[in-house]
N, C-alpha and C positions, 0 to 999 in steps of 0.2 A: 504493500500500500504506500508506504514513505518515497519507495523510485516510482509510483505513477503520479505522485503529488509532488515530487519534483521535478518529473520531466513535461507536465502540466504547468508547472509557475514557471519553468525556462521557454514554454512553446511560447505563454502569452509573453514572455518580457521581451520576445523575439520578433513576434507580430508587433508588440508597441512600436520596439525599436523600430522594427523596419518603415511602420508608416511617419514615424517620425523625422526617420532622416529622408523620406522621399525626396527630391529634388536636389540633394545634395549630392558632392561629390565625395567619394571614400578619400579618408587619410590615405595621405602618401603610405605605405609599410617603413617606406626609407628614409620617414623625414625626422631631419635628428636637428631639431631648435636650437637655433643659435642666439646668446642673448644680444648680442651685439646686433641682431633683423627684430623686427618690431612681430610679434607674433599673432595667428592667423593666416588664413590659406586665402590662393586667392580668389576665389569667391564669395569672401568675407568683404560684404562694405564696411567702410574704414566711418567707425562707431559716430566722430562728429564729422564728416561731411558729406550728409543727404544733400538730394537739391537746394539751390541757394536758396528760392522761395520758402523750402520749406524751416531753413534755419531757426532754432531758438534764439532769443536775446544775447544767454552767455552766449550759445554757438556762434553768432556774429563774431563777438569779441574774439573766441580761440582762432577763429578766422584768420582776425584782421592779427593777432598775437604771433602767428606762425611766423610770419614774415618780418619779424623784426628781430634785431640786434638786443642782446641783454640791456646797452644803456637805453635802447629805445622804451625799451617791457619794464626796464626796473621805474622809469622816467611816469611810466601810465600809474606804475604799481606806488608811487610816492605818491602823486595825485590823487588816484582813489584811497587808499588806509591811513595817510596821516593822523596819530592819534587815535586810532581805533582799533579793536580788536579781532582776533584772527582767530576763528576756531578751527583743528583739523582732526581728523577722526583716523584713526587707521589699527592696523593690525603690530605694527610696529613702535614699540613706544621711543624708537632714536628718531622719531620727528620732531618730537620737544627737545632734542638735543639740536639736531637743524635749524630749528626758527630763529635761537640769537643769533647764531652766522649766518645766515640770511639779514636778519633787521642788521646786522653789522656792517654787511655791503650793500644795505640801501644807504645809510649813515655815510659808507664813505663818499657819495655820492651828494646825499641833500644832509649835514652833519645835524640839522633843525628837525628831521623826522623820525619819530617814534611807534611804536606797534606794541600794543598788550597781545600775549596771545593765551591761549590753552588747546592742550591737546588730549583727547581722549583714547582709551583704550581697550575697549569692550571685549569680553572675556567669553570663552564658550560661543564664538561663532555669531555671538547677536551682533556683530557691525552690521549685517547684514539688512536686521529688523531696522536698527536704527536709523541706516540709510533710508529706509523704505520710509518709516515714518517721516523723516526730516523731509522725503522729497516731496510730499502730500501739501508742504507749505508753499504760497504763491514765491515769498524770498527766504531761502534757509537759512539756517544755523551755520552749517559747515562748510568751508569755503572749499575744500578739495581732501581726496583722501588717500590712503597709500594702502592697499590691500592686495589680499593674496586669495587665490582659490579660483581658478581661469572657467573653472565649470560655472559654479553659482553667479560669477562675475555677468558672464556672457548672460545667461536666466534670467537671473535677480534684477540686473543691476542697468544693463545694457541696454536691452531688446527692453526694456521698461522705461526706459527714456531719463534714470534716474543722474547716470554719470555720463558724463562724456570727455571723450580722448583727446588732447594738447600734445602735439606735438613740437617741439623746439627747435627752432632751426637751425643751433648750433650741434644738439643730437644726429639731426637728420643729416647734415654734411658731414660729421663725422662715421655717418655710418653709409657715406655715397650714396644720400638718395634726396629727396624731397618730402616736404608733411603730407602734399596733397597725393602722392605715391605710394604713403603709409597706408597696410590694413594693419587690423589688427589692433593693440591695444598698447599703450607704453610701459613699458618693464625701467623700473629702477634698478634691481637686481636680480641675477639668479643666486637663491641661498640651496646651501647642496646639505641634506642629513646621511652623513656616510657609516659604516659599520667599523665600530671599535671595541676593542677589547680589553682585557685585565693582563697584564702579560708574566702576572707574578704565579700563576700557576703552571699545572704539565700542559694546558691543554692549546691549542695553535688551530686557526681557522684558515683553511687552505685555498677554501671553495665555497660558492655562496649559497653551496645546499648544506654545508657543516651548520649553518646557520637555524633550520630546521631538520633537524635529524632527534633521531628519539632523546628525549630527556633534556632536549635545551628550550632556555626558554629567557629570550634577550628580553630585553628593558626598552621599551617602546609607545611612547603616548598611543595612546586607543586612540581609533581610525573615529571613535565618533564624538573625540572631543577636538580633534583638530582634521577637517577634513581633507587636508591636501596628502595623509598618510594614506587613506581611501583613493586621493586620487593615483597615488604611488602604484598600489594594486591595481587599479584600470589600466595605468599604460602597459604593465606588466605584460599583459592578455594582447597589445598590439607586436604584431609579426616580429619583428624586429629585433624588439626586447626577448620578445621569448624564442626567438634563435641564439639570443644571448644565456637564457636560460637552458637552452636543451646542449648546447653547445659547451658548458660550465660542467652539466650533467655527464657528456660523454667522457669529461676531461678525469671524473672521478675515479678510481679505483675499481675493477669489478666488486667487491663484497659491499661497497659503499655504495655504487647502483645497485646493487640489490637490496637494500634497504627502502631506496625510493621506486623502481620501475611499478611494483604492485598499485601505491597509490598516481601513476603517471598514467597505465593502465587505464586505473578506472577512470580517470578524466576526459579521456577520447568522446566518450558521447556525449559528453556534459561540453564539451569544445566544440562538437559538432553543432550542438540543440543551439549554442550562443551565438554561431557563425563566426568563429574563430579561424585562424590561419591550422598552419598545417601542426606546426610548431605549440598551440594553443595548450596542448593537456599538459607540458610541461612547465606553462604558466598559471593554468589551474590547480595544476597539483601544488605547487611551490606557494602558491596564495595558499592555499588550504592549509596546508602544513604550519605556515606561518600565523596565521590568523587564530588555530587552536593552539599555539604552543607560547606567542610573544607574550609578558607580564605586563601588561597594561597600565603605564605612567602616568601623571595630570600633568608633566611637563619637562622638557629635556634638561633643564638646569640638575633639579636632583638627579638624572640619570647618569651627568656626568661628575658629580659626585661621590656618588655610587661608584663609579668603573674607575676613578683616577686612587683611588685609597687598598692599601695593600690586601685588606681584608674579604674585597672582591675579587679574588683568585677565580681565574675561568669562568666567569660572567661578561657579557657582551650586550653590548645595545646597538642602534640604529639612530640617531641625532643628530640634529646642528652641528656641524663640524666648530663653528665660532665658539661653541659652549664652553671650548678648553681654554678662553681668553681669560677668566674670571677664578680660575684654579691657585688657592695658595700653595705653595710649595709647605712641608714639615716634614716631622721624621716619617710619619705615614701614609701623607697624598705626596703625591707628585706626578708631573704628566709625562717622566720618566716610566711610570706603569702601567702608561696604554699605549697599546698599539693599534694604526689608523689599516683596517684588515688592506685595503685594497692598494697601501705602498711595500705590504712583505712580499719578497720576492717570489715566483710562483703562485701566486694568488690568480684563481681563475674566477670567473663568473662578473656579476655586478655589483659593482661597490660602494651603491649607494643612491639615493637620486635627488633632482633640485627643480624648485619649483621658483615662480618668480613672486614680485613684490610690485605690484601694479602702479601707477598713481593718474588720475582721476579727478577731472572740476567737477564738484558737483553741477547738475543743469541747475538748479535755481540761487547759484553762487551768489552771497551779500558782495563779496569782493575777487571778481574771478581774473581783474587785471593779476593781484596778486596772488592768486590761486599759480595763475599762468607764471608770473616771476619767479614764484619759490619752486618749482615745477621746473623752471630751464634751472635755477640755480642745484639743484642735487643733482641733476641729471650732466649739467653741464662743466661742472667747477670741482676740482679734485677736495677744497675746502667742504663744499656743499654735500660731497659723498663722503665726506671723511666721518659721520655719525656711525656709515655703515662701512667704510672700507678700511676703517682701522684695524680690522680683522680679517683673520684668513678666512676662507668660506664665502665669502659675500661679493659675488663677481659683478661690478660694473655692465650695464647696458649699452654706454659710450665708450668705444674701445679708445679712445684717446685719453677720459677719464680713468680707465681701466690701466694703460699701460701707466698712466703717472700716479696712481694710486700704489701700485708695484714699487716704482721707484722709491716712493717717498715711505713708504713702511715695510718692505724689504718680507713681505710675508714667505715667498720661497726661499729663506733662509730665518725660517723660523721667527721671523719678525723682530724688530730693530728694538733694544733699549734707548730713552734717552739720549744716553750717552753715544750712539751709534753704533755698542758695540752688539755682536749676534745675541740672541738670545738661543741658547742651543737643548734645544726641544726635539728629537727626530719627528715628532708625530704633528708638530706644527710645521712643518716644511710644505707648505701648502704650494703643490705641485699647479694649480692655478689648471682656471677653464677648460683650456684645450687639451689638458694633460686629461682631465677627469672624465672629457665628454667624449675619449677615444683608447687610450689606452686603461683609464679608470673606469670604465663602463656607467657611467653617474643613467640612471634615467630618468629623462626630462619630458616634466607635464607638457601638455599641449592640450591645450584646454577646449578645441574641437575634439579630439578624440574620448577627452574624458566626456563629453558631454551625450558623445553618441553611445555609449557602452554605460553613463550612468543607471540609467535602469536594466537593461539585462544584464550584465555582469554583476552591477550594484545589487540587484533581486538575487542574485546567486550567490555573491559573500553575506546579505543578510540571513541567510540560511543557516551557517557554517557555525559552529559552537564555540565560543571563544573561549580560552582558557582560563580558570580562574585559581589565582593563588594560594588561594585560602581552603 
């Protein structure tokens, strides 16, 4: 009875999907997101510029914004906010770290200009809500926001007319192209949660099915208090990744794939019922396994914690790679004790994945000149991304911001003291973008595919029994 009531709730989630994506074109299998290209396929209209008639008020302004020079935008952004206040909402709480170096380079400018701001931080996934109520208002509250979750984005947030896309012109030139050329949506950063361990035990993870094999059970925020962990499992199931998976698998030992082929097996039909690639049951089975075996976290900070102090001998998580920035050193943490799985040598499989960091005018912006300034200012200014680029893990959008964020904090050598001199960390040696998104296997959201797989794939890991510690 349990396989005709599953293969029952996969036919419908299958039928949904399919009428749901009707008119659309399939994800590339081979399209590997690059942060430095503004993200979306191109069939995706680019979110602010519908017909000019049919322009909103802000959309006007992001318009006439694209086309200018920082002193032109900062020039509008002094005239509209003098003395007034700046609310911004995001997923990210270094935007409160942002706004004084931002108000600091309108100052250098008009030295008479001031800005009150506050920034919020809504917990458990209700930015979302809050967005939605604020947009309800003729003039809102929040002037622009910095979010992450490319699925609900695109749903929520988009197609609902609540937020709309600025592109920068100094972004755009650096990334050879133009605003009005942009689809897609704009990325401040890709943030990457990679697979590390405790290394003060016997035990070594070689392969990234050692990761779900019997009796392990890594340190991982639950998929339904931060959604982008869910989306991690959706791309998993796209071709690509899971030739990365079956590929990791072959790489195993015979007695080691025989521990996995039985549950690889059964995922065939279940890959087929989803209209999965060829490759699919190896990324069904690998979610399954993972999803009843991970210990379910409220947040990566304590996980890394947990894995940098001696007493977690052969315990492993999945997290923020930046989380090791905040580690004291003593006689019994140190970040000497973990190891980053996908830089030991022989290490097969994927090593981890990254999702991005959105930003966003609201449509009914109080202040959307300076929505649009502080928007070129992080995207565009190595100052402006230094909230987030002080650390490793957190890759630039702007590859010209990108390469001088590198210089100026030396992340691929463990990142700079002070005093210049290295700090020597091996597992801080942040091997950076290109390293992660080819020979690091990182996989990256793409928030059309999460969107198209959200209910049948999503209906199939809500099935799946999650493991509980206790």
């Amino acid at each position: 009875m349990k396989k005709r009531v599953l293969a029952l709730t996969l036919s419908l989630a299958l039928i949904v999907g399919i009428f749901a994506g009707c008119g659309k074109k399939d994800p590339d299998p081979t399209q590997n997101p690059n942060p430095t290209q503004p993200v979306g396929g191109e069939e995706t209209q680019k979110p602010n510029n519908p017909p000019a008639e049919n322009l909103t008020a802000v959309q006007k302004i992001i318009k006439e914004a694209e086309s200018m020079t920082w002193e032109e935008l900062a020039a509008k952004a002094i005239e509209e906010s003098n003395g007034k206040t700046f609310y911004g909402v995001g997923n990210s709480s270094r935007g409160k770290s942002a706004l004084p170096l931002f108000i600091e380079a309108l100052q250098a400018i008009d030295s008479g200009y001031t800005l009150n701001f506050e920034w919020q931080q809504p917990k458990n996934n209700k930015i979302f809500d809050q967005l939605t109520a604020d947009g309800l208002k003729d003039t809102g509250t929040f002037a622009m926001t910095l979010i992450q979750d490319g699925n609900q984005i695109e749903s929520k947030m988009v197609q609902t007319g609540i937020l709309d896309t600025f592109i920068p012109k100094a972004w755009a030139e650096a990334n050879g192209t133009t605003a009005d050329a942009v689809t897609g949506y704009l990325p401040l950063q890709t943030l990457n949660k990679v697979f590390m361990y405790n290394n003060q035990g016997s035990k070594t993870y070689t392969n990234c099915w050692d990761f779900v094999a019997e009796g392990e059970h890594g340190l991982y925020m639950d998929i339904d208090s931060e959604i982008v962990g869910k989306n991690f499992l959706y791309m998993l199931t796209r071709e690509d990744y899971a030739t990365w998976l079956k590929e990791a698998f072959e790489a195993l030992p015979a007695d080691k794939q025989g521990q996995f082929k039985p549950t690889i097996d059964a995922m065939a039909s279940d890959a087929a019922d989803l209209g999965l690639g060829a490759n699919g049951k190896y990324a069904l089975a690998w979610i399954k396994l993972w999803v009843e075996s991970y210990n379910a976290q409220t947040d990566d900070g304590p996980i890394c914690n947990t894995l940098v102090d001696k007493s977690a001998a052969d315990q492993f998580g999945l997290l923020v790679y930046s989380k090791l920035r905040s580690v004291e050193e003593s006689d019994s943490v140190s970040k000497n004790n973990i190891n980053v799985a996908a830089y030991d040598d022989g290490y097969q499989g994927i090593g981890g994945y990254g999702y991005c960091h959105y930003l966003f005018v609201t449509d009914n912006s109080p202040l959307p000149w300076t929505a649009c300034a502080f928007i070129y200012y992080m995207t565009c200014t190595v100052d402006g991304f230094s909230a987030w680029g002080k650390d490793m893990g957190g890759y630039s959008s702007n590859p010209t911001v990108a390469a001088d964020t590198e210089a100026k904090y030396g992340h691929s050598k463990g990142g700079m003291a002070e005093d210049g001199v290295t700090v020597e960390f091996e597992c801080k040696n942040d091997r950076g973008y290109d390293w992660w998104t080819t020979d690091g296997k990182l996989v990256l959201e793409d928030p059309e595919y999460c969107a198209s797989v959200a209910f049948t794939v999503g209906s199939w890991i809500e099935m799946l029994t999650k493991y509980s510690a206790g």
